[in-house]
C-alpha positions as CSV (number, residue, x, y, z in Angstrom):
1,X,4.4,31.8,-67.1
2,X,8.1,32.5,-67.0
3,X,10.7,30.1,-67.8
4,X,13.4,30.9,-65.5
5,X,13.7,31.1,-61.2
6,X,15.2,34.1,-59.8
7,X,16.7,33.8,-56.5
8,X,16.8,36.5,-53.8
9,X,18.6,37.3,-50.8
10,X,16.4,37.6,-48.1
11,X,18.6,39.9,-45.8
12,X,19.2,42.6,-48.6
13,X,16.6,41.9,-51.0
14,X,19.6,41.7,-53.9
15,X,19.0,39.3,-56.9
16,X,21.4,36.8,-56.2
17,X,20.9,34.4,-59.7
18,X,18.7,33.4,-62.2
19,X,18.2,30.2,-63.4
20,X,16.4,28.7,-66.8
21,X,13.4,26.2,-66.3
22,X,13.5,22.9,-68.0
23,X,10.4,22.3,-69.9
24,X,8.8,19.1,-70.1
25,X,10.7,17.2,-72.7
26,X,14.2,17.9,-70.8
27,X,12.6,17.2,-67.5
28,X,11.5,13.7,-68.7
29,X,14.7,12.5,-70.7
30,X,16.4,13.2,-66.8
31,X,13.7,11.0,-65.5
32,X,15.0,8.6,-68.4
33,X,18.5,8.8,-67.9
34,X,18.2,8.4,-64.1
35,X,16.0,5.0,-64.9
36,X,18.7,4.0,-67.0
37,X,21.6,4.6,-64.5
38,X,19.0,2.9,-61.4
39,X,19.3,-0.4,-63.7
40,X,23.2,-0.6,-63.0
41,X,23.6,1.2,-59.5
42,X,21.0,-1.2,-58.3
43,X,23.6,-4.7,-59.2
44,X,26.1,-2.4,-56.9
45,X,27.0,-4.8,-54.0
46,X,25.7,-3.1,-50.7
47,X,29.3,-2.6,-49.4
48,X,30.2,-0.6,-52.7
49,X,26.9,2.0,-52.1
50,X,28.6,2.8,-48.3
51,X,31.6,3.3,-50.2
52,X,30.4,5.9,-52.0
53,X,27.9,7.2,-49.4
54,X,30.7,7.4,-47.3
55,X,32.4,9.4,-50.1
56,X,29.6,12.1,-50.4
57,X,30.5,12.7,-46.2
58,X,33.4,13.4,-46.9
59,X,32.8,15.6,-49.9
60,X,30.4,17.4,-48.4
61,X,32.4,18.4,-45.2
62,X,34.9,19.7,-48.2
63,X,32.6,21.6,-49.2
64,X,31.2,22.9,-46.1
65,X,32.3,26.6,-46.3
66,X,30.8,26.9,-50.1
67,X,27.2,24.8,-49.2
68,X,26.9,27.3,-46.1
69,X,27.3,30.7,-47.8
70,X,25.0,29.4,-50.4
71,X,22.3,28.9,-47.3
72,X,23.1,32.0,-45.9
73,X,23.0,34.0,-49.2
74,X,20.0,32.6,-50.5
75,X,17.6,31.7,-47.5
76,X,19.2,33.8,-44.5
77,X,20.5,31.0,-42.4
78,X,22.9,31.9,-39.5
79,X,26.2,30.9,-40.3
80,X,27.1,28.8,-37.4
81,X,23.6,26.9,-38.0
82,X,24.7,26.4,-41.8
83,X,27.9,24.9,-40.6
84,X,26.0,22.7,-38.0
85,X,23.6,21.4,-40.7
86,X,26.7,20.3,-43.1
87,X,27.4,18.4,-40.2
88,X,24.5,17.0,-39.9
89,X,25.0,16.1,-43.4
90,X,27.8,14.0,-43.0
91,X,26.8,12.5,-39.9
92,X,23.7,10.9,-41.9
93,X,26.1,9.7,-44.7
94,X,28.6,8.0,-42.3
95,X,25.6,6.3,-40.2
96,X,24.1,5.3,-43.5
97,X,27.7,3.9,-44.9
98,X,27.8,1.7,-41.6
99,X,24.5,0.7,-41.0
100,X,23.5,0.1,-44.5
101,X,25.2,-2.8,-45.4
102,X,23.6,-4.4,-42.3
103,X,19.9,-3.1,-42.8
104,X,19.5,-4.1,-46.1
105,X,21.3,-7.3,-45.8
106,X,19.3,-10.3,-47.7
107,X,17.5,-12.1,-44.1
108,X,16.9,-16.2,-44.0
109,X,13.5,-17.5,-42.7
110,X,12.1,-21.3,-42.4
111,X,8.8,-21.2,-44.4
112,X,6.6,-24.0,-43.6
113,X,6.0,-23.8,-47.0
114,X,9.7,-24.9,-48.7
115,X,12.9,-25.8,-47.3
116,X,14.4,-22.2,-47.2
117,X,13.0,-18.7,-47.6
118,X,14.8,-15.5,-48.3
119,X,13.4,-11.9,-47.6
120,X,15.4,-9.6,-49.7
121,X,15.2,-5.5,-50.0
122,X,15.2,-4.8,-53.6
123,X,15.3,-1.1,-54.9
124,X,12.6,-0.3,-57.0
125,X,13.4,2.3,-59.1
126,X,13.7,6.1,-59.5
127,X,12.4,7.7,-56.4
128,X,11.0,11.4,-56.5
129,X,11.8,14.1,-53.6
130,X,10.1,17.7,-53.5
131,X,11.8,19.4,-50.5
132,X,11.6,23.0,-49.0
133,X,13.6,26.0,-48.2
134,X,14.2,26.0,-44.6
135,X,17.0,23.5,-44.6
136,X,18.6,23.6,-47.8
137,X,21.0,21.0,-47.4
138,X,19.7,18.8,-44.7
139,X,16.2,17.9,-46.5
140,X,17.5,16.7,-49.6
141,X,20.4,14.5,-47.5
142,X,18.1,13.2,-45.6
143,X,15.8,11.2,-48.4
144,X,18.3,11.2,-50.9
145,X,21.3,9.3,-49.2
146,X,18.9,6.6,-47.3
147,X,17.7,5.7,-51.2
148,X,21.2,6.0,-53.0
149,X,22.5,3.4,-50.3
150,X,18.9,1.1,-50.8
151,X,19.7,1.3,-54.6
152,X,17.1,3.3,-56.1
153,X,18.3,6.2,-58.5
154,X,16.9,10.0,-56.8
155,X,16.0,13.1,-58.3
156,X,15.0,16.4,-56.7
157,X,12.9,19.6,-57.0
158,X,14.0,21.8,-54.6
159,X,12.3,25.0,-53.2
160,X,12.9,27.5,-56.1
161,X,14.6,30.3,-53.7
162,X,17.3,27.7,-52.8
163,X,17.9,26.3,-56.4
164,X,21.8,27.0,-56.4
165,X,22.1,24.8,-53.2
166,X,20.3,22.0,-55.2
167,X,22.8,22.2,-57.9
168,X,25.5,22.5,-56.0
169,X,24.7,19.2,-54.0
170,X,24.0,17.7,-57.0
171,X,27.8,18.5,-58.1
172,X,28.9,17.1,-54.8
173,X,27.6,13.9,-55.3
174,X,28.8,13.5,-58.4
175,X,32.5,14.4,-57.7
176,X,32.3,12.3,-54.5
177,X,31.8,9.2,-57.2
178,X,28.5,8.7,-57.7
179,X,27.7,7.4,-61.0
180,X,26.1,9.7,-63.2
181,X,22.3,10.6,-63.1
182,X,22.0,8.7,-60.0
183,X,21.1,11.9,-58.2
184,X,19.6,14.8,-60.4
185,X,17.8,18.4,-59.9
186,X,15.2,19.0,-61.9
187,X,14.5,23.0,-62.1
188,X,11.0,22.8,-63.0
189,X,7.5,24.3,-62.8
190,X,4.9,22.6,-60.2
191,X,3.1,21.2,-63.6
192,X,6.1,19.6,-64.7
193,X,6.5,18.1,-61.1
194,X,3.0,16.5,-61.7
195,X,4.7,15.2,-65.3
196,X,7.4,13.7,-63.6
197,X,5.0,11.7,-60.9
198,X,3.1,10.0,-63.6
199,X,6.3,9.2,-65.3
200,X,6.2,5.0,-65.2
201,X,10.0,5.3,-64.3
202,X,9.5,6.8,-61.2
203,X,8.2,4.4,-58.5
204,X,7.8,6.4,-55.7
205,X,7.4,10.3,-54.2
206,X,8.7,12.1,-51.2
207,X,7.7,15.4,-50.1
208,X,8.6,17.6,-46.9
209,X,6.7,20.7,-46.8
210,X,2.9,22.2,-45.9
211,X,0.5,19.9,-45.4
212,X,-1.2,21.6,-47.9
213,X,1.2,20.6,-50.5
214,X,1.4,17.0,-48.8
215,X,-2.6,16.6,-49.7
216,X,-1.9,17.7,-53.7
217,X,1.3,15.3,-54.2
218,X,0.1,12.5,-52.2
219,X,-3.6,12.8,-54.6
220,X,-1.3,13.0,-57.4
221,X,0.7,10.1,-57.0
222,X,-2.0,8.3,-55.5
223,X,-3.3,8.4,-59.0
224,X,-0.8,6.5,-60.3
225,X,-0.5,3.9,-57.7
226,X,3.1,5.2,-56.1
227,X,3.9,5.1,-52.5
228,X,4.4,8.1,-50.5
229,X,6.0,9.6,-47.5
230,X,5.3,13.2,-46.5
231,X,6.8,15.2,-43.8
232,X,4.7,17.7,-43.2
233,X,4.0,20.7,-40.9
234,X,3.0,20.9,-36.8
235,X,2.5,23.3,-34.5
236,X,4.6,21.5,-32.1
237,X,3.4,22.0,-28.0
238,X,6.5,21.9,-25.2
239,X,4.7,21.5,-22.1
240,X,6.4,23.2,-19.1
241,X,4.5,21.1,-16.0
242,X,4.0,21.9,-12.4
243,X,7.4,20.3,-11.3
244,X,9.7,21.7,-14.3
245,X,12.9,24.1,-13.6
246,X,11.9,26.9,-15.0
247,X,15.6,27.6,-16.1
248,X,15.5,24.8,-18.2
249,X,12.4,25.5,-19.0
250,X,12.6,29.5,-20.6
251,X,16.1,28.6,-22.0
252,X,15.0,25.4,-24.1
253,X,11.5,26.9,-25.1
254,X,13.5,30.2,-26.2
255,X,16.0,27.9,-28.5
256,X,13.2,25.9,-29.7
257,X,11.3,29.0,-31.0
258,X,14.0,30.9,-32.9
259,X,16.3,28.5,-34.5
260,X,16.5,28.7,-38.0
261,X,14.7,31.6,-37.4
262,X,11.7,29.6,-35.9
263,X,11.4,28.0,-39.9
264,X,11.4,24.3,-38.8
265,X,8.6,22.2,-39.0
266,X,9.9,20.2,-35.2
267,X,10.6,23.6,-33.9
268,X,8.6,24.7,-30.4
269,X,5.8,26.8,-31.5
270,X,2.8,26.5,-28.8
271,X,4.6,26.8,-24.9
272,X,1.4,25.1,-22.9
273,X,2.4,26.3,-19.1
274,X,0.3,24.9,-16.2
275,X,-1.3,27.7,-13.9
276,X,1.7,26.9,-11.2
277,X,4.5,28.6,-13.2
278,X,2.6,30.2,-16.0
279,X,3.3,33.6,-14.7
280,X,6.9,33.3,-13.9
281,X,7.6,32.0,-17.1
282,X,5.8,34.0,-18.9
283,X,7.8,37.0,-17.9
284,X,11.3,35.2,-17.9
285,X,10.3,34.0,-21.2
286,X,9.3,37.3,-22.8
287,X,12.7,38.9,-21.3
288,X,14.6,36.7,-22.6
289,X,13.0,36.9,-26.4
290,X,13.3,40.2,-26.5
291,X,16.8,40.9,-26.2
292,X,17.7,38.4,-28.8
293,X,19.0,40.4,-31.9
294,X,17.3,40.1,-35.1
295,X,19.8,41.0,-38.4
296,X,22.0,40.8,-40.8
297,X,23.2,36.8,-40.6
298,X,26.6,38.0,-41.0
299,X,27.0,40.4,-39.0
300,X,28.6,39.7,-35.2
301,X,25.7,39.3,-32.3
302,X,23.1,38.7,-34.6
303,X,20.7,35.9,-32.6
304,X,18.0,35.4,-35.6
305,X,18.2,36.6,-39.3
306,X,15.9,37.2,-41.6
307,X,12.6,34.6,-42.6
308,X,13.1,33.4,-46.5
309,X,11.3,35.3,-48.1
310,X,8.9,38.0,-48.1
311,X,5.9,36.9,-48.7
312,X,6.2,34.5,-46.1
313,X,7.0,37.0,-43.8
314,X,4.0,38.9,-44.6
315,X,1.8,35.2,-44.7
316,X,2.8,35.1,-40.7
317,X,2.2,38.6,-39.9
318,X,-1.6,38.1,-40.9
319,X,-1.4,35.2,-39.2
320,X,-0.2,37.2,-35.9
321,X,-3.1,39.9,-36.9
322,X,-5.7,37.7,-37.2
323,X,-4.6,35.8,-33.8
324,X,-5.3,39.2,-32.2
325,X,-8.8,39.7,-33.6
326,X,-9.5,37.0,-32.0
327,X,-8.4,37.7,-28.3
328,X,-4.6,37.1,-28.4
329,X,-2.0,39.8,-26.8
330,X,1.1,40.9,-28.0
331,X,3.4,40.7,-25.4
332,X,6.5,41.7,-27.5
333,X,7.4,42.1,-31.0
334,X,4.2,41.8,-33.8
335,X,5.3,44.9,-36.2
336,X,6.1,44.0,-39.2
337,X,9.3,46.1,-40.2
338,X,9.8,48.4,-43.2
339,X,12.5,48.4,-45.2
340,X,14.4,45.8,-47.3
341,X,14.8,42.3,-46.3
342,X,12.5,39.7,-45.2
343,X,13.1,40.5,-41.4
344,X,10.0,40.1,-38.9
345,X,10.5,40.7,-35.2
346,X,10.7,38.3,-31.9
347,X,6.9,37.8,-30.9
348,X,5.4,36.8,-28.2
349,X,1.3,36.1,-27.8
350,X,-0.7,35.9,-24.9
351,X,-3.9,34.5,-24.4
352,X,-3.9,32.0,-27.3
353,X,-6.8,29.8,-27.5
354,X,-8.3,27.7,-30.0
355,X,-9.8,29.4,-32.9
356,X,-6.8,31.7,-34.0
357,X,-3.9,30.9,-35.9
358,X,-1.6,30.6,-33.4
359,X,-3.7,27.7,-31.8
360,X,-4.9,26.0,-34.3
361,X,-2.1,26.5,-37.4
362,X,1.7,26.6,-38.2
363,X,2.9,29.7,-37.5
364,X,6.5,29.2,-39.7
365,X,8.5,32.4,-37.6
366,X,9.8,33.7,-34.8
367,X,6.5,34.0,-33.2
368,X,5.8,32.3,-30.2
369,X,2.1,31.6,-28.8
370,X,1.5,30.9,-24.6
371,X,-1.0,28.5,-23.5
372,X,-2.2,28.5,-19.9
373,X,-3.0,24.8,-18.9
374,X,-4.7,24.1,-15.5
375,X,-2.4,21.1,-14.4
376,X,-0.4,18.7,-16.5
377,X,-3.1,16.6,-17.4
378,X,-4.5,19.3,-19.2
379,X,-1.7,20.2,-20.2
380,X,-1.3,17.1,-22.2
381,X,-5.1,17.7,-23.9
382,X,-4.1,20.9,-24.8
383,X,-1.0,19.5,-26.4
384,X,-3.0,16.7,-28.4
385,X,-5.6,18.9,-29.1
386,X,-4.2,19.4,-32.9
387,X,-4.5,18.5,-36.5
388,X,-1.2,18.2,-36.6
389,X,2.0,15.7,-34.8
390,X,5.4,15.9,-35.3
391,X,7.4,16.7,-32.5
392,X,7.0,18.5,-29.0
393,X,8.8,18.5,-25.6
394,X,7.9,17.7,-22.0
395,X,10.0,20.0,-19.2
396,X,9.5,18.0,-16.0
397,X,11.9,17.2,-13.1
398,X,10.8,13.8,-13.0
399,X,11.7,12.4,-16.1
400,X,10.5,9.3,-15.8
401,X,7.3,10.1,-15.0
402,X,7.8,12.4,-18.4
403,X,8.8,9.3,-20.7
404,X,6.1,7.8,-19.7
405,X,3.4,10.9,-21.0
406,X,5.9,10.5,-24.2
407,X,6.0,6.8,-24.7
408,X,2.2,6.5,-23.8
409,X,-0.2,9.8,-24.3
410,X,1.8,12.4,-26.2
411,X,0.6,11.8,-30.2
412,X,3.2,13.0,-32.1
413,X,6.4,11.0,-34.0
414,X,9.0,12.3,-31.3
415,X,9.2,14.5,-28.1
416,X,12.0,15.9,-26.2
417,X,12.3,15.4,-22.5
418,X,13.9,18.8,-20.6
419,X,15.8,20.3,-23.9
420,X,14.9,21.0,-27.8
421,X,16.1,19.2,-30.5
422,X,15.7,18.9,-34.4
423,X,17.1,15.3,-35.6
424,X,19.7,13.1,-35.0
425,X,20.9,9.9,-37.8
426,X,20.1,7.4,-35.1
427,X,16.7,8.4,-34.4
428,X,13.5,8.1,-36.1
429,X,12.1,10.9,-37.7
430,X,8.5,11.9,-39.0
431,X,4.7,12.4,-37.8
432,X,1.0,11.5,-37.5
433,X,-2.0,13.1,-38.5
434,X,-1.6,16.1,-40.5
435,X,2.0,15.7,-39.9
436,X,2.3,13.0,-42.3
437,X,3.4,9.5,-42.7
438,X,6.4,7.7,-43.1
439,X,10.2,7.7,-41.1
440,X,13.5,8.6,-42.1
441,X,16.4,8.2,-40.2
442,X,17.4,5.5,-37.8
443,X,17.4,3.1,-40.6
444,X,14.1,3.0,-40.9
445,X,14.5,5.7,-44.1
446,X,16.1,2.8,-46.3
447,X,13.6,0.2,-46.0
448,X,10.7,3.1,-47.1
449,X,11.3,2.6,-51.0
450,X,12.8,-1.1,-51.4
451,X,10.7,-4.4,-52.6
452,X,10.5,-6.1,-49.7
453,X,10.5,-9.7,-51.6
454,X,10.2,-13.1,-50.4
455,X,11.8,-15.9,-52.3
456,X,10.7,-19.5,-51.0
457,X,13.1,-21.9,-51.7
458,X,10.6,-25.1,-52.2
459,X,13.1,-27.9,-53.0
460,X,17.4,-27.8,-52.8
């Protein structure tokens, strides 16, 4: 096994760094020193934690141009989307600075057992995140700063082909004032992850990735007793019903398909049309696919880079194959390219029914798989029918009508009504089913690894 992560840039295929593994004994003196420094960040009064959450914002928007070319560089990210997810960034720190003193505010209750009762949100500990490629900066902000403000101490394992952009936000948060080994990376092997979970110090996991890798760390923690949330993959379904502009229609299920390269597990990947406009979609959809550029990140007029990595690239080409031995069409794209790089073209498939990958599984690309639906109720089966629910979209003129299929029959953690979108700091954010379990954002992120405690107040 080696003992070092090599990172690769996935539009030339150049080494970019390599960095050494910490074996067992340095991962779990980490895990030691971030116990160590939970026991005095946790006595921090809530308004001092916003402070400094506020702090990494700001550090990180000064650091915007350096934390983008590392996404760019090491996992092919568009630079305008690298800059948009730094923003993101910050806009989760300053919601968390203002709304966390609030949130996790001690709450007084009238217990009919004592004169006064207290309901306080006690950090518990060290708290655990394993997060992927696709959004380098985002993933880890997202877990990390809801648990620095709750008061736990947070340590990561990134995706080893972004390591540099976990070490670099770990820098971040340290110049920005946060006390030291409050937030560490760990560069370590998958067995020392498993080390780490059964580590007494650390009280509870967080994973975003496969649902695959959700089923492993969640069985692994589960042995030791420690809470979980897991934000897993989907195969997200924007329905385009018999009353939606079909305008609005191709141009937010186009967006929802490529960004980020179509690498986001709330992205639009299944496109269930009803009969009425499946047709005239169909062809403005496929027009408009295929004369989006696929390149060089950097370059001027590039639409979509590269995917991460190679072997995921090749991973979603079989899927794509194996979709067609089993009675899907290519419409456009569905070659994989020679050459360097982890490129794979704008695809399009047709006839896409259950049995085949681009049904029933993720497909983590640029490849985009129609679904003819008789009407919108079926529509709406077809949508459900899935292992998975994270996000997924509704195209309708009558959006009221369309909140209600949201709020009441569509089974996934959030839909968009007539647009696409990824996440927002005000919002909710996670699934169901294979999806996973669990919410961050919107507040609710914070109260996932605290002690909820009661104190009953019997006599004055």
């Amino acid at each position: 096994m080696s003992n070092s992560i090599t990172t690769v840039n996935p539009t030339t295929g150049e080494t970019l760094e390599t960095y050494a593994l910490m074996d067992a004994s340095q991962a779990i003196q980490v895990v030691e020193a971030s116990h160590q420094a939970f026991l005095d960040w946790r006595l921090k009064p809530l308004e001092h934690r916003a402070k400094v959450v506020k702090a990494i914002g700001e550090a990180l928007k000064a650091h915007k141009e350096e934390l983008a070319d590392f996404m760019v560089k090491e996992m092919g990210k568009l630079p305008e989307q690298a800059y948009q997810e730094v923003d993101l960034c910050v806009g989760i720190c300053d919601y968390t600075a203002a709304r966390g003193p609030e949130s996790l505010a001690d709450e007084t209750r009238s217990p009919s057992n004592g004169e006064r009762g207290i309901v306080t949100y006690s950090p518990m500990g060290v708290i655990y995140g394993i997060q992927p490629w696709n959004f380098p900066a985002y993933q880890v902000v997202r877990y990390s700063i809801a648990n620095i403000m709750a008061g736990n101490a947070v340590l990561l394992k990134h995706a080893e082909c972004v390591t540099g952009s976990g070490l670099l936000l770990e820098k971040i948060y340290r110049e920005a004032g946060l006390p030291e080994n409050v937030f560490r990376t760990l560069v370590i092997s998958h067995d020392v992850s498993d080390q780490v979970i059964a580590h007494k110090a650390v009280r509870g996991v967080t994973l975003t990735g496969s649902d695959g890798a959700g089923r492993k760390v969640a069985a692994k923690a589960a042995e030791h007793l420690k809470k979980t949330v897991l934000e897993l993959g989907s195969n997200d379904a924007y329905l385009v019903l018999d009353d939606a502009d079909l305008e609005v229609a191709v141009d937010t299920c186009v967006m929802g398909r490529v960004y980020n390269t179509g690498q986001t597990c709330v992205a639009a990947k299944r496109f269930v049309v009803t009969e009425a406009n499946y047709e005239a979609f169909k062809e403005r959809f496929v027009e408009k696919m295929n004369a989006l550029q696929v390149g060089d990140p950097t370059q001027d007029g590039t639409d979509v880079g590269p995917m991460a990595r190679v072997d995921l690239r090749d991973d979603l080409h079989a899927q794509v194959e194996e979709s067609v031995r089993k009675g899907a069409k290519i419409l456009c794209g569905g070659q994989k390219p020679e050459g360097k790089g982890a490129f794979y073209p704008i695809t399009v498939l047709d006839n896409v029914t259950p049995g085949q990958p681009a049904y029933d599984d993720e497909l983590f690309g640029p490849v985009a798989a129609l679904i003819r639906a008789k009407d919108d109720d079926d529509a709406m089966r077809i949508a459900n029918d899935s292992r998975y629910g994270l996000g997924g979209g509704i195209i309708s003129k009558d959006v009221k009508r369309a909140t209600e299929l949201a709020s009441q029959y569509f089974d996934t953690g959030m839909v968009f009504i007539n647009g696409f979108g990824v996440a927002t700091p005000e919002m909710p954010f996670g699934g169901v089913k294979d999806s996973g379990y669990g919410r961050e954002h919107g507040g609710f992120g914070m109260h996932e690894f605290v002690n909820v405690k009661s104190v009953i107040v019997v006599k004055e």
